[in-house]
N, C-alpha and C positions, 0 to 999 in steps of 0.2 A: 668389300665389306670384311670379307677375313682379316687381313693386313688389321686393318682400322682400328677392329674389335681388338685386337690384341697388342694394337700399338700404346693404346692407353693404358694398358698394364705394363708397359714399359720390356715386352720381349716377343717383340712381331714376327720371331721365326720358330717360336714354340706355340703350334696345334692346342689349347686347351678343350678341344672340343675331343679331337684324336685322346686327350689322357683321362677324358672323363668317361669314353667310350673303351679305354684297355682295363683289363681286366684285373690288374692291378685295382684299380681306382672300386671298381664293382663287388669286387671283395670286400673292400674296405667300406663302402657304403652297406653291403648287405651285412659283415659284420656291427655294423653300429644297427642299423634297424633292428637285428635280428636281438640286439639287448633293448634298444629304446622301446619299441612294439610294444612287447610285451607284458613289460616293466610299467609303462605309464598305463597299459587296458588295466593291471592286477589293482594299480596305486586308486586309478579313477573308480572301479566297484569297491574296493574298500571305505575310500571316501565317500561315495554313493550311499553306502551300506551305513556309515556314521551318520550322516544328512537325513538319513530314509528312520533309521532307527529312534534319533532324536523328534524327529517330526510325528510318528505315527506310535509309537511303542515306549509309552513314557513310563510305564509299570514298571518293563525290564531297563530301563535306562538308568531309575529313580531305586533299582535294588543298592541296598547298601553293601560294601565289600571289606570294608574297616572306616570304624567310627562315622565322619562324613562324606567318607570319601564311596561317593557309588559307580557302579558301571558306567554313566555315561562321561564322566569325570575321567575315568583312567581311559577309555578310549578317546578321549577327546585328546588327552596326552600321547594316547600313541599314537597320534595323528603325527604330532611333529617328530617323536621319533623315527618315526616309518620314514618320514621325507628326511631327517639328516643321515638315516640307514641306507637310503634307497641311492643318496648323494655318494656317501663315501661308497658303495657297492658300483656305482659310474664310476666313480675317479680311478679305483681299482682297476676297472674292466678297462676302460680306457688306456691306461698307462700300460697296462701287457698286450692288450690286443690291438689296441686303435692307434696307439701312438707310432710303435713300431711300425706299421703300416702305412701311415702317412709319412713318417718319416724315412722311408725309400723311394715313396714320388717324389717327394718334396726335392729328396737329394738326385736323383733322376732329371727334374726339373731345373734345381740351378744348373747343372752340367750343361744341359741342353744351352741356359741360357748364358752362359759364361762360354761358352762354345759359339755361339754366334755371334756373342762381342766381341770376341777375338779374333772373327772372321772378319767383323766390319772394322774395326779396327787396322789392319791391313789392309784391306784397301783403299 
């Protein structure tokens, strides 16, 4: 079954079980959790908080804050801001933390695997 599983990925002499198990790779996982977690608990009570607020609390929703524009009107807008804020804030984190880091397995990984096609290759 090893061989097999890894045949299909087209490099049967690289462990992907071995690289998800080093600690390289676990960094990198707990790095991305450690922003994703958090980040989607904060976004989902926020939106909770918008959902709960429109539904039960129409007084303070229905305050006016200029002209017609009332409270539940501008949060309902920073809904989408938060989510293209919260986007460009991953893309960010991503690119200095998560990128770099996968991109030392990855280059790890082709080695391995250009290494052992050059072995089979030879013989």
């Amino acid at each position: 079954m090893g061989n097999s599983a890894h045949a299909s990925q087209g490099s049967p002499d690289v462990d992907f079980v071995e690289v998800q198990a080093s600690k390289e790779f676990r960094d990198l996982r707990k790095s991305h959790r450690s922003f994703v977690f958090p980040v989607a608990v904060g976004f989902l009570l926020w939106y909770f908080a918008y959902v709960l607020l429109a539904a039960y609390a129409h007084d303070f929703m229905s305050i006016k804050v200029w002209g017609s524009i009332n409270i539940g009107l501008v949060m309902g807008l920073l809904q989408f801001v938060t989510t293209f804020g919260i986007t460009t804030w991953y893309v960010t984190y991503a690119n200095n933390k998560l990128d770099p880091k996968a991109a030392e397995i990855r280059t790890r990984l082709e080695a391995q695997i250009a290494a052992a096609n050059s072995t089979k290759e030879e013989v």
